[in-house]
N, C-alpha and C positions, 0 to 999 in steps of 0.2 A: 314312623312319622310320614316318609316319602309315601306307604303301602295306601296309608290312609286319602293320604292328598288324592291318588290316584283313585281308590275308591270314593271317594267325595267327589269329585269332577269325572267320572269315567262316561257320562253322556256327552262330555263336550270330548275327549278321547276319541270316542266310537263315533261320534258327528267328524271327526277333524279325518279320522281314517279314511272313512266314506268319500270324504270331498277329495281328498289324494285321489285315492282308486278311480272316480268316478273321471276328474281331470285326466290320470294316467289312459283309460276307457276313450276317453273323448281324444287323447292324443291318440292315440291307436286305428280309433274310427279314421281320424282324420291321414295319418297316412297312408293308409291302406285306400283311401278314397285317392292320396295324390298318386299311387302304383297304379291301380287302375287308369287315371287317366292318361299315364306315359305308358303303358304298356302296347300300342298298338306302335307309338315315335319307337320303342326300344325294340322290338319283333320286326320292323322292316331293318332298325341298323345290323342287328344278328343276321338278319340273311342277306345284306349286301356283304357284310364281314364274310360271310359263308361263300358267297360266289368267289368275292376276290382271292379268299385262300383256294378256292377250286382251279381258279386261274391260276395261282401261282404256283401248285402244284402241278397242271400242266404245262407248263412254260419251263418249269426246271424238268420235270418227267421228257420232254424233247429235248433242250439240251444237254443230257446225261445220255439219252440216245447218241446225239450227233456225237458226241463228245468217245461216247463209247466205239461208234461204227468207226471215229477217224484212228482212234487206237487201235482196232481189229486192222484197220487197211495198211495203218503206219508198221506193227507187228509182224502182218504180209510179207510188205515189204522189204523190210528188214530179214526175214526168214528167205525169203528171194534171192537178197545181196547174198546172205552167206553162203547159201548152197549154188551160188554157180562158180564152177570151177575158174582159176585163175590162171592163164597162159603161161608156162612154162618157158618156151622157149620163144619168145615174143622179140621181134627184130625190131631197133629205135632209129628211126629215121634223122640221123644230124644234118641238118642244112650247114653248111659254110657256104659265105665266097667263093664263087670262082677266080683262079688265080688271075694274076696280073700279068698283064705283057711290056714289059718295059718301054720297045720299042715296037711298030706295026711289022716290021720284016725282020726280028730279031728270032724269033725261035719257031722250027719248024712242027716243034713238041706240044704249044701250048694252043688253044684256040686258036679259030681264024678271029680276027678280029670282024669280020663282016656276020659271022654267025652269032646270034643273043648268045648266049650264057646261061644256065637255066638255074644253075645256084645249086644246084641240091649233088652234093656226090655221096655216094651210100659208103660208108664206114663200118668198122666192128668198134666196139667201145669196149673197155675195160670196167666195166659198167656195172655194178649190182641192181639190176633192175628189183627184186622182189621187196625191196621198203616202199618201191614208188606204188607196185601191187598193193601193199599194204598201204600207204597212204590214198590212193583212191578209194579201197573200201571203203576207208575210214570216211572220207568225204561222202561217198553213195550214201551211208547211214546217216549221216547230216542231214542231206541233202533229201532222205526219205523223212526224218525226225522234222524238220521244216516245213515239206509239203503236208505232213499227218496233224501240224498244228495251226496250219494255214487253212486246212479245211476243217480244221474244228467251229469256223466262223459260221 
């Protein structure tokens, strides 16, 4: 019964398909007419998009440089501190006071009292100097590790 119906009306069918297609057709035309008319706005945004990722590849391409060369000089450096020998037998200067004189004509041992005093008398210490070695290197390297990231600017 349905087989029939359809062959009974199949010119209003094959009319109604037509008017679809013909609609779908005309929607088609019609955006392809609106691409066209954006397509010159959308071809200048792609090539501004284009310049600025050029830029921003070069702007990172320099500071990967800077960044690198400050690591090369900081690495330098650092290879510098360690390879110079550290003084062995290295004398420490102790300042104290100069002693005191109780009275100005009390002892014929200590200062004149008319003469400055210069403060400094040279000692021997009990002293393990080689931690303080070791602790200054360890500062050099900071102290190279700091200027290597101060000139990464």
């Amino acid at each position: 019964m349905r087989l029939t119906i359809i062959i009974k009306y199949w010119r209003w069918v094959a009319y109604a398909a037509g008017v679809v297609a013909l609609v779908w057709l005309l929607l088609l035309i019609r955006h392809w007419h609106q691409d066209s008319v954006q397509l010159p706005a959308v071809r200048e945004q792609v090539l501004q998009e284009k310049k600025k990722g050029e830029e921003e590849v070069k702007r990172m391409r320099t500071a990967w440089a800077a960044a690198q060369s400050a690591s090369e000089g900081y690495q330098h450096e650092l290879e510098t501190i360690r390879n110079t020998p550290v003084p062995v037998n290295t004398v420490i200067r102790v300042c104290k006071p100069a002693p005191r004189v109780s009275s100005p004509g009390a002892g014929a041992a200590g200062p004149s009292p008319t003469t400055p005093a210069t403060g400094v008398l040279y000692e021997t210490l009990d002293l393990d100097t080689r931690p303080l070695f070791g602790d200054a290197a360890k500062c050099d390297a900071l102290s190279a590790q700091v200027r290597g990231l101060l000139a990464i600017k």
